[in-house]
LUMVEX-647304 format. One record per residue (C-alpha): y, z, x; residue number from 1; residue in three letters. Coordinates in nm, 4 decimals. Each point is the difference from the previous one (the first is absolute). Example, Ala and Ser with C-alpha at 12.3 -4.5 7.8 and 13.67 -1.06 7.14 Angstrom:
# LUMVEX-647304
(pt (-0.4500 0.7800 1.2300) 1 "ALA")
(pt (0.3440 -0.0660 0.1370) 2 "SER")
This chain:
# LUMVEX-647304
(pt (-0.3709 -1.5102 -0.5101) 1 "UNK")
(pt (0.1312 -0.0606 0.3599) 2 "UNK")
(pt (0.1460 -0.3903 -0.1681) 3 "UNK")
(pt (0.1658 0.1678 -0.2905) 4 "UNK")
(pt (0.1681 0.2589 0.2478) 5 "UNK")
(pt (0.0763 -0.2681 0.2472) 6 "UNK")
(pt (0.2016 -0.2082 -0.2934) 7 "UNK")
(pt (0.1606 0.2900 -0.1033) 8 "UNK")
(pt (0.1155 0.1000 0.3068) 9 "UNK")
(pt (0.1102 -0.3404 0.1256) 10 "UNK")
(pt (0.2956 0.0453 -0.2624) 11 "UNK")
(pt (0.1499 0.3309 0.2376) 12 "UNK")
(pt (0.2148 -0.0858 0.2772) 13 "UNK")
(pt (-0.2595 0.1444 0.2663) 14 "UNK")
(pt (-0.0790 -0.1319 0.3450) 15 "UNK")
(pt (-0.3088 -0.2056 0.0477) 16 "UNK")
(pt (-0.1742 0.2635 0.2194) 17 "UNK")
(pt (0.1507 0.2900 -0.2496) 18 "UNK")
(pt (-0.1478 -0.2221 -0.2653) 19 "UNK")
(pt (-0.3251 -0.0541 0.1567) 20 "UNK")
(pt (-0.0728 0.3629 0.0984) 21 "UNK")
(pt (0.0015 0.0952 -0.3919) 22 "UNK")
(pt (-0.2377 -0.2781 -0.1078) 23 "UNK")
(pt (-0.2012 0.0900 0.2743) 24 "UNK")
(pt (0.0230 0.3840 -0.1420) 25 "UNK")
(pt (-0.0717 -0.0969 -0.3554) 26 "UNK")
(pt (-0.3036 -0.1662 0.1340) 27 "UNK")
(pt (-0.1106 0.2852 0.1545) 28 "UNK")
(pt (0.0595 0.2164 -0.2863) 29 "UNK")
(pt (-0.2026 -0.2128 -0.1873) 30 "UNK")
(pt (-0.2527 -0.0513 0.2350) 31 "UNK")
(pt (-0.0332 0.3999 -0.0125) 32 "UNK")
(pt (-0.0422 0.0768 -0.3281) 33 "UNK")
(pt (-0.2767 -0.2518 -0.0759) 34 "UNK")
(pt (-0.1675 0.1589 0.3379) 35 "UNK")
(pt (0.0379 0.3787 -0.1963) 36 "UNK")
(pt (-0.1246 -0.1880 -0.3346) 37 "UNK")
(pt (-0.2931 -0.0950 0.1963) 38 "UNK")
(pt (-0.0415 0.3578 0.1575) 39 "UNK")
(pt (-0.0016 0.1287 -0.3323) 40 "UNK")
(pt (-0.2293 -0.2216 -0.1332) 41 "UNK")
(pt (-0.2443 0.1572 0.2659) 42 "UNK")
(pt (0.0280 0.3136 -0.1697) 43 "UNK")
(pt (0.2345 0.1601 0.2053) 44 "UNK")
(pt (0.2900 0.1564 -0.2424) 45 "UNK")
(pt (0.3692 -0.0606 0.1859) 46 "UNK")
(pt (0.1952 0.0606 -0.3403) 47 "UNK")
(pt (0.1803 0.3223 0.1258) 48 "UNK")
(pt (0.0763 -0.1707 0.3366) 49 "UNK")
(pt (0.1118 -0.3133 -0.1669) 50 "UNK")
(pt (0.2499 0.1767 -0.1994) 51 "UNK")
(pt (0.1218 0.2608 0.2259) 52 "UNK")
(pt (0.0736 -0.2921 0.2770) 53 "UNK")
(pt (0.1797 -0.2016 -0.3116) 54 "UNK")
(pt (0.1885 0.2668 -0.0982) 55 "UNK")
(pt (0.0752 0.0171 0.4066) 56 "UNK")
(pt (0.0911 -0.3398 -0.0193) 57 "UNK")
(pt (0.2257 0.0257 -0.2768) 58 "UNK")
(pt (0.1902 0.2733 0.1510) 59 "UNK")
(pt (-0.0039 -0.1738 0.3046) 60 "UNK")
(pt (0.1726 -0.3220 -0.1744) 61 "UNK")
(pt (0.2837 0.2794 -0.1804) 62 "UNK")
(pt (0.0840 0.1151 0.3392) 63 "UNK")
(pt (0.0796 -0.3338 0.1524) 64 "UNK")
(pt (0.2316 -0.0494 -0.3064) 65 "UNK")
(pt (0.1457 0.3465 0.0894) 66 "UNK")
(pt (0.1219 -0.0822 0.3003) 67 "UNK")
(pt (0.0612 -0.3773 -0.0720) 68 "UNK")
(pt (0.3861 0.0558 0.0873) 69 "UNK")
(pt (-0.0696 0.1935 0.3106) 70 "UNK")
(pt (0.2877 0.2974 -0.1176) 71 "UNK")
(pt (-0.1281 0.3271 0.1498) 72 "UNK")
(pt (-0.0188 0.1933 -0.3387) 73 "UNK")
(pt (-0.2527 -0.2391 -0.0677) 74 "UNK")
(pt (-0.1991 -0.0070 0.2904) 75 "UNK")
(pt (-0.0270 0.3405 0.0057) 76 "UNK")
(pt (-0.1339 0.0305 -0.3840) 77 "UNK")
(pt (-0.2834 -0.2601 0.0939) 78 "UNK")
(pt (-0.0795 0.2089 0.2596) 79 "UNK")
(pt (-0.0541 0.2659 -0.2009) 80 "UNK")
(pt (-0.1626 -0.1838 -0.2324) 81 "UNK")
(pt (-0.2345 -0.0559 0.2967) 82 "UNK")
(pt (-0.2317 0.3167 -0.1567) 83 "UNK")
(pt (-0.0763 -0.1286 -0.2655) 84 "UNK")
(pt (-0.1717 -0.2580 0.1888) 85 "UNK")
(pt (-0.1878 0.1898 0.1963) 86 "UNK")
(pt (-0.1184 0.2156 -0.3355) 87 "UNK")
(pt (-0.0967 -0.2966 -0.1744) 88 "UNK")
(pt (-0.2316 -0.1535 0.3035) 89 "UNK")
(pt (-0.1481 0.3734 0.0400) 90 "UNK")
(pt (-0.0664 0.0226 -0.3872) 91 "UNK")
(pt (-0.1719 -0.3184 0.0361) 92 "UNK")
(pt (-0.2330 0.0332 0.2878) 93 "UNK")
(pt (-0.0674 0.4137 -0.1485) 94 "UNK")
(pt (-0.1129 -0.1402 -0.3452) 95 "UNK")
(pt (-0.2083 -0.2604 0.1757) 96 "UNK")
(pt (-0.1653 0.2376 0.2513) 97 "UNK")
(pt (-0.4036 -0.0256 -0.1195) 98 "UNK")
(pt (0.0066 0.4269 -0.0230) 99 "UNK")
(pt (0.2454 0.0133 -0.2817) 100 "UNK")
């Protein structure tokens, strides 16, 4: 996964130590979500984490593009957009809490 990524990448105009941080991200990402597959295996069940922290993620990823020009309008909508963050990580870890 981290080779595909790297060729891909490697065809944006990015600085080698702009370039290597992402591969090194991917890798981790990767690296992550066969250590949950593994947890899960076990018999522990992450599902509603998983997806509240993707959903997190995702939202996370819309803001940067929010404020990708830097104009203040847009700032300011990504940081409202901030709650929505915050709800989806909280929805996650309540649904995963053992007593529900």
């Amino acid at each position: 996964m981290a080779e595909v990524f790297q060729r891909w990448i490697r065809k944006v105009e990015l600085e080698p130590p702009v370039r290597q941080l992402l591969v090194r991200m991917v890798r981790f990402v990767v690296l992550l979500l066969f250590g949950l597959l593994a947890i899960t295996n076990l018999g522990f069940e992450l599902l509603p984490l998983i997806a509240g922290l993707g959903v997190a993620g995702a939202l996370a990823v819309y803001q940067q593009w929010l404020m990708r020009d830097r104009e203040p309008a847009r700032c300011f909508a990504a940081f409202l957009n901030n709650n929505y963050f915050g709800m989806a990580v909280f929805v996650g870890l309540a649904l995963d809490y053992p007593g529900t």
